[in-house]
DSSP file (Angstrom, degrees, kcal/mol; ACC not computed):
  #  RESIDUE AA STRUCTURE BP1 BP2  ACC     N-H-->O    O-->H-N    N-H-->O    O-->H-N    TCO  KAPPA ALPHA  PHI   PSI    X-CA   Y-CA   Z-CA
    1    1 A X              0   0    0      0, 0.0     2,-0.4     0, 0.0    63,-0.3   0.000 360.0 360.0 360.0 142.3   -3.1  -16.5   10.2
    2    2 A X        +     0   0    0     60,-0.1     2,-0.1    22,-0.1    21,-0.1  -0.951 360.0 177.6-130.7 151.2   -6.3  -15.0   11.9
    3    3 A X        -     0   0    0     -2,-0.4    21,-1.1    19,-0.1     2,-0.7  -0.410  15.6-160.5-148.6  80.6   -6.7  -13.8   15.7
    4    4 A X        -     0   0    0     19,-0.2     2,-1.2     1,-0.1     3,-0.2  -0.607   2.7-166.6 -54.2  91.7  -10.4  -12.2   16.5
    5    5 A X    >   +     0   0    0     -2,-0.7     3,-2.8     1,-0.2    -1,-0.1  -0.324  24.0 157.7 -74.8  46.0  -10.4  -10.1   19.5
    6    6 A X  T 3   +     0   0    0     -2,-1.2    -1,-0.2     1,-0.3     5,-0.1   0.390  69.9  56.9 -58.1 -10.9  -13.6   -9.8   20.1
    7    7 A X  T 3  S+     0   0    0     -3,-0.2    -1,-0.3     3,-0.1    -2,-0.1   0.590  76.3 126.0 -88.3 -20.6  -13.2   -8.9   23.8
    8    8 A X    X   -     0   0    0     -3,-2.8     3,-0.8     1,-0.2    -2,-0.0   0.128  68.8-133.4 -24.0 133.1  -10.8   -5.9   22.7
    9    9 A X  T 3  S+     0   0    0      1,-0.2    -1,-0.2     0, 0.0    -3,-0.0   0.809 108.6  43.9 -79.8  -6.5  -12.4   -2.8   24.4
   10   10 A X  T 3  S+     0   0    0      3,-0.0     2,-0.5     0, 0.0    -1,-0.2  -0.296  90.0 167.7-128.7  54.3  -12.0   -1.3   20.9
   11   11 A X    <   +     0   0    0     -3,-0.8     2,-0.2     1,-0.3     8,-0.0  -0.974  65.9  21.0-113.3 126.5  -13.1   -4.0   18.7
   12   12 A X  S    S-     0   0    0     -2,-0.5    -1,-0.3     2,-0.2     4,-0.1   0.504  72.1-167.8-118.7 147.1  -13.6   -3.7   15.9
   13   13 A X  S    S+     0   0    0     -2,-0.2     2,-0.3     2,-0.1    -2,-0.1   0.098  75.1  44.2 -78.9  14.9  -11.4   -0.4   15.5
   14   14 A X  S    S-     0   0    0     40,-0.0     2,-0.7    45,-0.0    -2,-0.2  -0.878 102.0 -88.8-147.6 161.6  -13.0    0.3   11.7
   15   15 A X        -     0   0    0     38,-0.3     2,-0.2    -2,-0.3    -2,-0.1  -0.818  55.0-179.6 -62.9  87.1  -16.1    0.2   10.7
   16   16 A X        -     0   0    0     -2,-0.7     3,-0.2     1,-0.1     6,-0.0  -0.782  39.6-149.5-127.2 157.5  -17.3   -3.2    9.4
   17   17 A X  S    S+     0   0    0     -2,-0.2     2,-0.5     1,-0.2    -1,-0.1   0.881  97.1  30.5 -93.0 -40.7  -20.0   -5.3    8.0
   18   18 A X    >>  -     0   0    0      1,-0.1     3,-3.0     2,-0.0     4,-0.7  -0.737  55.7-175.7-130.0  97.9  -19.0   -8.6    9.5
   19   19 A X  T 34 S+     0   0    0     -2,-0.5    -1,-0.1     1,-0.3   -13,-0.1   0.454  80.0  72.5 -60.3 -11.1  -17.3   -8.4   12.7
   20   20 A X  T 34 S+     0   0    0      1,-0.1    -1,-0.3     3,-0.0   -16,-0.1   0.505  98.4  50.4 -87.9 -23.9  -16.8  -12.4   12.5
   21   21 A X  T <4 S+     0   0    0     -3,-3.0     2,-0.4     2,-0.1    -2,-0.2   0.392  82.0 129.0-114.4  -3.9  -14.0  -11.9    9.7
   22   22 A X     <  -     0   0    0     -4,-0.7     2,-0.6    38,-0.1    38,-0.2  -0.465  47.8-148.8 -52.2 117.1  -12.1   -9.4   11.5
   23   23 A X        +     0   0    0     36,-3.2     3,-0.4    -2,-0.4   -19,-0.2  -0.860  22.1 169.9 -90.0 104.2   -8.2   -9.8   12.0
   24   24 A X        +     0   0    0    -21,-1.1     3,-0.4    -2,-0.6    35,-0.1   0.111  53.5 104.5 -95.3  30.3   -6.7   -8.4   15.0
   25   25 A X  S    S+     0   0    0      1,-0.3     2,-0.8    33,-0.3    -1,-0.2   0.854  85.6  40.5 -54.0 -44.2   -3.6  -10.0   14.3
   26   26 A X  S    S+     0   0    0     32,-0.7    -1,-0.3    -3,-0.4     3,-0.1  -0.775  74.3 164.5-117.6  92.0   -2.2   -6.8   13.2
   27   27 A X  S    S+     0   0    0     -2,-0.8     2,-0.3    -3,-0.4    -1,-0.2   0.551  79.5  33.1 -84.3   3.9   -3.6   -4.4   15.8
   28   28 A X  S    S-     0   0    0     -3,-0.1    -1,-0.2    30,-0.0    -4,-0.0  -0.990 105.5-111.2-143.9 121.9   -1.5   -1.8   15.2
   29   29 A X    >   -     0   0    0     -2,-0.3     3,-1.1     1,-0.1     4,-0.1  -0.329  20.3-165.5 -51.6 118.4   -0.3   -1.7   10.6
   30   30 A X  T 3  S+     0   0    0      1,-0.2     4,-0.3     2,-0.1    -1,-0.1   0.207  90.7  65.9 -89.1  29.3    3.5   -2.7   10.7
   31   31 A X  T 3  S+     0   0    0      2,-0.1     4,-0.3     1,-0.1    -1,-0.2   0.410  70.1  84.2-117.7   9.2    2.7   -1.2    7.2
   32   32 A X  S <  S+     0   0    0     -3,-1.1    -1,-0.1     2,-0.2    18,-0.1   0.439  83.2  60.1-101.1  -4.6    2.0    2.2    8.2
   33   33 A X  S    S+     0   0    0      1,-0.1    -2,-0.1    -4,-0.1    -1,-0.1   0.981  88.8  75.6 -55.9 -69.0    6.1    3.2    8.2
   34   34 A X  S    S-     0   0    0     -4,-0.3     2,-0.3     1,-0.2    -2,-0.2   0.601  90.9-160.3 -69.0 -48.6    6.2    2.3    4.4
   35   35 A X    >   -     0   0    0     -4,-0.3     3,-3.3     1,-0.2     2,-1.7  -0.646  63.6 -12.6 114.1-152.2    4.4    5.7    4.0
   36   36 A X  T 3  S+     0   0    0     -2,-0.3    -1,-0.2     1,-0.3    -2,-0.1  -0.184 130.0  72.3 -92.1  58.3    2.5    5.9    0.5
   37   37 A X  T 3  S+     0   0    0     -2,-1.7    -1,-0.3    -6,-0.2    -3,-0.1   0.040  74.8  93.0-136.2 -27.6    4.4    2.8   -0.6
   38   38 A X  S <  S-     0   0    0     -3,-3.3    -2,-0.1    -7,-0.1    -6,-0.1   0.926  85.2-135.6 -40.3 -74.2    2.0    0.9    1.9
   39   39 A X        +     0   0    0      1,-0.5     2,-0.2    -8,-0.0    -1,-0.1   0.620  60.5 134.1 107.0  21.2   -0.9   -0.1   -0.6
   40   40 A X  S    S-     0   0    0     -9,-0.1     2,-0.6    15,-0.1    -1,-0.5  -0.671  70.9-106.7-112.9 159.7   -3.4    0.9    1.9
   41   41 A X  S    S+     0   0    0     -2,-0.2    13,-0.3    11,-0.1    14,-0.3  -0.782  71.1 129.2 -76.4 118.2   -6.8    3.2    1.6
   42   42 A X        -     0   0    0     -2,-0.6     2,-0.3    12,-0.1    10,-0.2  -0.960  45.8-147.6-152.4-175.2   -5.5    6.8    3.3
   43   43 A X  E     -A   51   0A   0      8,-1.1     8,-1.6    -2,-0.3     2,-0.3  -0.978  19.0-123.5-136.1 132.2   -5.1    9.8    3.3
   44   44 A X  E     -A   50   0A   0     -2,-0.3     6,-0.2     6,-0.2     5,-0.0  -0.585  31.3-140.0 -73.3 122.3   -2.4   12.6    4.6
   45   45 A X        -     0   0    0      4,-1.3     3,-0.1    -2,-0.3     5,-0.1   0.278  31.0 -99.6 -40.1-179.2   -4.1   15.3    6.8
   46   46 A X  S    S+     0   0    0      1,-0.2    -1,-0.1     2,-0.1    -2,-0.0   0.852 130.7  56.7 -75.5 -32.4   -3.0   19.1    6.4
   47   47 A X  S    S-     0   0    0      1,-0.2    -1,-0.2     2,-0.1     3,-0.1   0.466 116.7-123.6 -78.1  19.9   -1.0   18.1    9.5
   48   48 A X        +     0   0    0      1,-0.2     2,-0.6    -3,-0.1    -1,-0.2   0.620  62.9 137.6  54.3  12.5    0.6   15.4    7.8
   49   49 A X        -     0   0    0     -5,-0.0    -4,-1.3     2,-0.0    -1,-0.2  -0.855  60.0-120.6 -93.0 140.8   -0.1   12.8    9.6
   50   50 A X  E     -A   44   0A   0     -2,-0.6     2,-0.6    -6,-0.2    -6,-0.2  -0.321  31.2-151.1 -94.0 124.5   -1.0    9.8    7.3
   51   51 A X  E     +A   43   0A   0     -8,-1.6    -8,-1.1     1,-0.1     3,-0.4  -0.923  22.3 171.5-100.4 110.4   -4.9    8.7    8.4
   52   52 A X    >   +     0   0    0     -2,-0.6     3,-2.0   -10,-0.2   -11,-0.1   0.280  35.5 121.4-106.1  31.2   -5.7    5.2    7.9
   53   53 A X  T 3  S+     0   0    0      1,-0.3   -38,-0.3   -10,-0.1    -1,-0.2   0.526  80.1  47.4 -65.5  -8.3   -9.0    4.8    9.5
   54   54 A X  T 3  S+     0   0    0     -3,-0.4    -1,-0.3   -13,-0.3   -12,-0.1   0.576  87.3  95.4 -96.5  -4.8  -10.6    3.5    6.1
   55   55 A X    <   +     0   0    0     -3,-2.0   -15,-0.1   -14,-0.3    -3,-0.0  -0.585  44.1 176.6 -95.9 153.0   -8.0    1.0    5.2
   56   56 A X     >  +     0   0    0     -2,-0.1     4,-1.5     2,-0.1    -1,-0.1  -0.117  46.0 118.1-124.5  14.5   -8.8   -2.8    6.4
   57   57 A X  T  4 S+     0   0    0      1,-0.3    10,-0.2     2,-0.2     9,-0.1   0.899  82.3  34.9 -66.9 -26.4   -5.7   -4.2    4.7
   58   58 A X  T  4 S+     0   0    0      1,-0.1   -32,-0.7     8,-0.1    -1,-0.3   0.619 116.7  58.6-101.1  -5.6   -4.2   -5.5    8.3
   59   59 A X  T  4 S+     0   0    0    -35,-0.1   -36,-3.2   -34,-0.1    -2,-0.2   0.588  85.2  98.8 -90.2   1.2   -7.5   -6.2    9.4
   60   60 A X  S >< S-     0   0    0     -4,-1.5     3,-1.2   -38,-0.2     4,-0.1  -0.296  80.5-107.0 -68.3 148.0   -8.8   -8.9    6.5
   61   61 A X  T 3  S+     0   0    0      1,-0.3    -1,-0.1     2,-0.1   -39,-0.1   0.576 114.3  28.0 -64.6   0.2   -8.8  -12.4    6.9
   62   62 A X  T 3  S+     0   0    0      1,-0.1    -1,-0.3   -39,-0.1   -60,-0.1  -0.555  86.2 122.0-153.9  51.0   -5.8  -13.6    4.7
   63   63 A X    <>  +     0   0    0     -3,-1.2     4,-1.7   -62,-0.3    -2,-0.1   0.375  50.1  76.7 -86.2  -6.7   -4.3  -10.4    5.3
   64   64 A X  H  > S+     0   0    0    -63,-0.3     4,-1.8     1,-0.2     5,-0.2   0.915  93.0  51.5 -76.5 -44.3   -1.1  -11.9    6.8
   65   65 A X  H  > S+     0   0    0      2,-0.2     4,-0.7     1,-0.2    -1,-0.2   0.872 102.4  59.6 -55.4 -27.1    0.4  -12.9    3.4
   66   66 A X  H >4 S+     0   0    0      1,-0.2     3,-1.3     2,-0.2    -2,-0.2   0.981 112.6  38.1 -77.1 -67.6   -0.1   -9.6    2.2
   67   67 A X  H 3< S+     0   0    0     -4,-1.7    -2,-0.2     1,-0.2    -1,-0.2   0.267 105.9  63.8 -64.0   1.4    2.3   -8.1    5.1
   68   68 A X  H 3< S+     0   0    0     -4,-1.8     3,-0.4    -5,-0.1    -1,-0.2   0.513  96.7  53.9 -35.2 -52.0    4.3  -10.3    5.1
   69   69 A X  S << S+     0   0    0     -3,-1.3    -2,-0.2    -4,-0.7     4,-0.2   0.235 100.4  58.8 -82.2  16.5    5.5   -9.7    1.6
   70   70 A X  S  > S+     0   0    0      1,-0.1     4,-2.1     2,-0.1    -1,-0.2   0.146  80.0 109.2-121.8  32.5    6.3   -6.2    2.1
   71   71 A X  T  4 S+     0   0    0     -3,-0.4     4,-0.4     2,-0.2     5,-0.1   0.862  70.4  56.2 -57.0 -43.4    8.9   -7.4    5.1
   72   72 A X  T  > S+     0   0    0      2,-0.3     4,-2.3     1,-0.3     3,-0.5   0.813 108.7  47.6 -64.1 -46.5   12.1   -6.6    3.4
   73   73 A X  H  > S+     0   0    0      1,-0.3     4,-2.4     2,-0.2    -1,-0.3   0.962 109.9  49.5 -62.5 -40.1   11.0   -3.1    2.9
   74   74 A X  H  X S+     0   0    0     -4,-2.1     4,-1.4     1,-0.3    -2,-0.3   0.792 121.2  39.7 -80.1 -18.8    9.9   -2.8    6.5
   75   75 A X  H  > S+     0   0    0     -3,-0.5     4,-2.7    -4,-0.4     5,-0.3   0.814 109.6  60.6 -88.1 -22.1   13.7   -4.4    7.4
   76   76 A X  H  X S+     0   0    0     -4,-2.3     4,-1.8     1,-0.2    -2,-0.2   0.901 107.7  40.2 -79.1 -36.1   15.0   -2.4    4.8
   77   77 A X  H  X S+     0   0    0     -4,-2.4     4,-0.6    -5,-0.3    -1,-0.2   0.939 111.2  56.7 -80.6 -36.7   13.8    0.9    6.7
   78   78 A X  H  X S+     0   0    0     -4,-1.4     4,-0.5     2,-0.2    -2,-0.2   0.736 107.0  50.3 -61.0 -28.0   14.7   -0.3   10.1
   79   79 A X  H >< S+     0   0    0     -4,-2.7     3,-0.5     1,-0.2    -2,-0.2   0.874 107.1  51.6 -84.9 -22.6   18.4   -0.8    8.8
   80   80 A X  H 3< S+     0   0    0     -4,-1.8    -1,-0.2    -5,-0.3    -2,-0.2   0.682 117.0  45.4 -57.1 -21.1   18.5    2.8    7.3
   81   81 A X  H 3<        0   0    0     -4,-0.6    -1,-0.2     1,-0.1    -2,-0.2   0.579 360.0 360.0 -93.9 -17.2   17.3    3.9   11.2
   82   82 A X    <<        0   0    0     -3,-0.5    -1,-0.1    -4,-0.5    -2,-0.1   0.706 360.0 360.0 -61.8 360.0   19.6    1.8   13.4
């Protein structure tokens, strides 16, 4: 699945070479809970919050399969939360 938002007032929200191949299907990572289990480029700040302004992993064009398979973990954390 692909969705270009090119009308976004913050597209593209990374830094990219080809702006044509951009996925804003996942404009916000539902892979950024998973913590550094994710499989994304980041890094934790000193203030601990996890920066993922280099990773392109929800932004790719055949990035949906990729997040997709890591679903069960992402249910798997929402039933430890309920």
């Amino acid at each position: 699945m692909f969705f270009n938002n090119s009308g976004c007032e913050y597209f593209p929200c990374h830094e990219v070479e080809d702006k044509e191949d951009f996925n804003c299907l996942f404009c916000y990572c539902p892979l950024y809970t998973l913590g550094s289990k994710c499989g994304g480029q980041f890094i934790y700040l000193d203030n601990g919050m996890k920066d993922c302004s280099a990773c392109l992993i929800p932004h790719r064009r055949n990035s949906y399969e990729y997040i997709k398979s890591h679903f069960s973990e992402l249910a798997e954390l929402a039933e430890r939360n309920r």
